[in-house]
C-alpha positions, 0 to 999 in steps of 0.5 A: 080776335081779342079773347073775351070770356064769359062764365055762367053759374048753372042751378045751385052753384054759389055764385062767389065761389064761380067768380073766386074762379073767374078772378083766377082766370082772369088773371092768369090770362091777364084778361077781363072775364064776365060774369053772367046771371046763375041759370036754372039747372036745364030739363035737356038730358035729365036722367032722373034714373041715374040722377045725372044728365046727359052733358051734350042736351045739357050743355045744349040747351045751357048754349040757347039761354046764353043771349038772355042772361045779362052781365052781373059783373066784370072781374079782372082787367077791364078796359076803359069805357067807351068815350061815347059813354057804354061801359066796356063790360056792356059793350062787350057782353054779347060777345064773348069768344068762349063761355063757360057754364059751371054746375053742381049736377052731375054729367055723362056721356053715353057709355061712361060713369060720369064725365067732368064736362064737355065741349062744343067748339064749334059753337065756343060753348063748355060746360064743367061740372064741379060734382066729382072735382070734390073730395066728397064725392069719393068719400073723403074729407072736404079739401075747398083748396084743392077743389077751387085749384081743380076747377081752375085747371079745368075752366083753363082745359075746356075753355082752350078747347071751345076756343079750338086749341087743341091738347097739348103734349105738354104735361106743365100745361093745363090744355094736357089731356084731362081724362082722369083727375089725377090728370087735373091735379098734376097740372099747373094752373097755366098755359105753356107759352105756346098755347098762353100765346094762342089763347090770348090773342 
């Protein structure tokens, strides 16, 4: 099956830095990526005593909004259009093999601090949150740079994930494990060629 990628800008994400990331993406992988309508920040696990939300209801009820967002655009490598006149993007729209919704809210998973997203696979789904991928976060100067390049790796981490691939032992791979950030930021922005291969076709 052909990789089709959508991304979802959730809440207050600036839609043009998500598709300064998508355009990364797509051409990292040499494919087309969609770029679906921004979506309000969901209710499901608001935790309004920590001030994050719970990332599997989160990502949960972002999975059910997916059909209803329409396309804004098609970055990337696009196909030609179909000859009996529907654009490739439409006709591909709502069928995308692995979506990713990207947010400035802050996550966690029971039993941790904070979390930078997390993956249904089954459904194909990830969500990243790019809350603690910022310098500010942790009290240091404002690095746009290095926080763009880290949620490139990221999207590139969890999107191989919701398509099924497992972590790579690779540590020149960006499916390497990411459990911290300084996981994130020693990794390129690319697959090994195992795993380029496995998640491009």
């Amino acid at each position: 099956m052909d990789l089709r990628i959508a991304i979802v800008p959730v809440g207050k994400m600036d839609p043009s830095e998500v598709e300064a990331v998508a355009v990364r993406i797509a051409k990292i992988l040499n494919k087309a990526v969609t770029l679906r309508q921004t979506t309000p920040v969901p209710k499901a696990g608001d935790d309004p005593a920590r001030g994050q939300h719970v990332a599997g209801p989160f990502l949960a009820e972002l999975r059910g909004q997916l059909q209803r967002l329409p396309v804004a655009k098609t970055v990337g490598v696009v196909a030609a259009p179909d000859p009996a006149g529907v654009p490739a993007a439409a006709a591909t729209a709502d069928v995308a093999n692995a979506t990713l919704f990207v947010t400035d809210v802050d996550l966690y998973k029971p039993n941790t601090d904070g979390v930078f997203g997390d993956i249904d696979a089954a459904a194909h789904v990830a969500v990243i949150s790019v809350r603690r991928l910022r310098e500010a976060f942790y009290k240091r100067k404002v690095d746009p740079v290095k926080a763009r390049s880290r949620m490139v790796k990221l999207a590139l981490y969890v999107l191989g994930r919701a398509r099924g691939l497992p972590e790579c032992s690779d540590r020149a791979c960006a499916l390497f494990t990411t459990a911290s950030l300084p996981d994130i930021d020693m990794k390129p922005e690319k697959y090994c060629a195992s795993c380029w291969r496995r998640m491009t076709t």
